[in-house]
Residue, then its C-alpha position, 0 to 999 in steps of 0.5 A: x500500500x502506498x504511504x501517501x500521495x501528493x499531486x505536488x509532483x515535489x513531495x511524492x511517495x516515489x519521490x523517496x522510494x529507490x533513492x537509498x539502498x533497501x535496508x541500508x542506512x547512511x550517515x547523510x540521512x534526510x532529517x527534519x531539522x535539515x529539511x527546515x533549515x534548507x527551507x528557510x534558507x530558500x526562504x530568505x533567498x525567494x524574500x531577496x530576488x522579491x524584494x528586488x522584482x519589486x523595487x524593479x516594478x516600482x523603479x519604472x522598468x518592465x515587469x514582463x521579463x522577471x515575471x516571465x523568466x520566474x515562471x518559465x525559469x522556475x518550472x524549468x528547474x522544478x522538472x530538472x529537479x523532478x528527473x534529477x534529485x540529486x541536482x537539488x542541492x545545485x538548482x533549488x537556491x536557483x529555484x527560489x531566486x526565480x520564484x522570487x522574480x514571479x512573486x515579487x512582481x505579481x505583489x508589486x502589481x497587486x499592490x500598486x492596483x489597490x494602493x490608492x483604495x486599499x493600502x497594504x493589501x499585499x503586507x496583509x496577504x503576506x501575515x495571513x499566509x504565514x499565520x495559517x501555515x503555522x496554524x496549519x503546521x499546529x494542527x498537523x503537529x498535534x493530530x487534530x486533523x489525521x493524514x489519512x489515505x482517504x483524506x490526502x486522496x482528497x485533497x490530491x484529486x481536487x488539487x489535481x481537477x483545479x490545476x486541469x482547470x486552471x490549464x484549460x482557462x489559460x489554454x483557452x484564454x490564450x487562444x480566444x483573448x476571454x476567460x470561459x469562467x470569469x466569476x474565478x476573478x468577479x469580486x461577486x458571491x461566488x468568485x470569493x466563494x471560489x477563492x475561498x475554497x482554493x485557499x482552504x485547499x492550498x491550506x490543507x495541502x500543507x498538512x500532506x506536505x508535512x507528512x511526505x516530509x515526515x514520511x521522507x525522514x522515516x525512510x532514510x532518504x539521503x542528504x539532498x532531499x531535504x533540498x527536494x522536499x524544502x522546494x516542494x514545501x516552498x512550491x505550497x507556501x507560494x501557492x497559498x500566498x498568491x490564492x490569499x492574496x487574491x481572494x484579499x482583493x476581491x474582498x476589498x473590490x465589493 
């Protein structure tokens, strides 16, 4: 039976499986204080390359590069890092610096869109981001909500079918210049109700992410996955800042 499953292609059962010798143990074994301190290490570096898409947004210049390059860039190394783990200790500063980029420049844009009417919309997005990730980590940490098989399958199918979604408004809008659903960015009942239960996923999808970590350090897996897993957690974080970020603005549209 599968440990777990995780539609974060970053933290994956068999992300771990096969990447150490069975029944064998080493003296670089992944641990959860090592997975942390590379997350917050990432951490710091997404903060600096956003610090600076901002100030490049702020300081006139165009905002399209950085926003390109982070995506494309960071998706680029997030599938390098998916064939070759043990490239992550290499690629993953690489990765947060890029992510930084798209970041930075999507809050500055939000930012400057609501500066006049509602001030300090993106500081706000970014408090309540790490409020419910401790509040998130809190629960998992005291079992009030058990990762179960049936609960990550939940989670990992609604993650799926929305990711299917987002895919098909791009493809679409691409093609057509229109969105084929507008209300996922109306600031009407149902688009905050959308954006609602996005974040709430985004919010449970750190519990599973905790657990491929802890599941990670229980098999022994080697040194550099702690870099692996700490991007995967940071691909999360990201995610659940841009939905609260969203549905923030929408709030403050009514």
């Amino acid at each position: 039976m599968a440990l777990f499953n995780s539609s974060n292609p970053m933290l994956k059962e068999s992300t771990y499986e096969g990447t150490i010798f069975q029944g064998m143990s080493t003296t670089q074994e992944m641990t959860l204080k090592g997975t942390v301190n590379k997350f917050g290490f990432l951490f710091v570096l997404m903060l600096c390359s956003t610090v600076f898409s901002w100030g490049q947004f702020y300081g006139g210049g165009n905002p399209m590069p950085f926003m390109m390059v982070g995506v494309f860039g960071g998706l680029i190394l997030a599938i390098i890092m998916g064939f070759k783990k043990q490239w992550s200790p290499f690629l993953a500063p690489a990765y947060a610096l890029l992510e930084g980029l798209f970041v930075g420049t999507v809050s500055a844009w939000y930012d400057a869109a609501f500066k006049t009417k509602y001030p300090g919309l993106v500081f706000q997005a970014v408090g309540l981001t790490l409020l419910v990730a401790l509040v998130m980590f809190l629960i998992y940490r005291y079992k009030i909500i058990k990762v179960t098989n049936k609960f990550k399958t939940v989670i990992v199918v609604a993650t799926s079918c929305l990711m299917l979604f987002y895919l098909a408004q791009w493809v679409y809008f691409a093609f057509t210049g229109s969105n084929f659903a507008p209300f996922t960015n109306a600031a009407t009942p149902l688009g905050i109700g959308f954006s609602v239960v996005v974040t709430c996923l985004a919010a449970l999808f750190l519990l599973v992410d905790f657990d491929m970590i802890e599941k990670g350090v229980e098999m022994k897996a080697p040194k550099y996955m702690e870099w692996f897993s700490a991007v995967g957690l940071l691909i999360t974080l990201v995610w659940l800042y841009l939905e609260i970020l969203r549905l923030l603005s929408k709030l403050r549209s009514r």
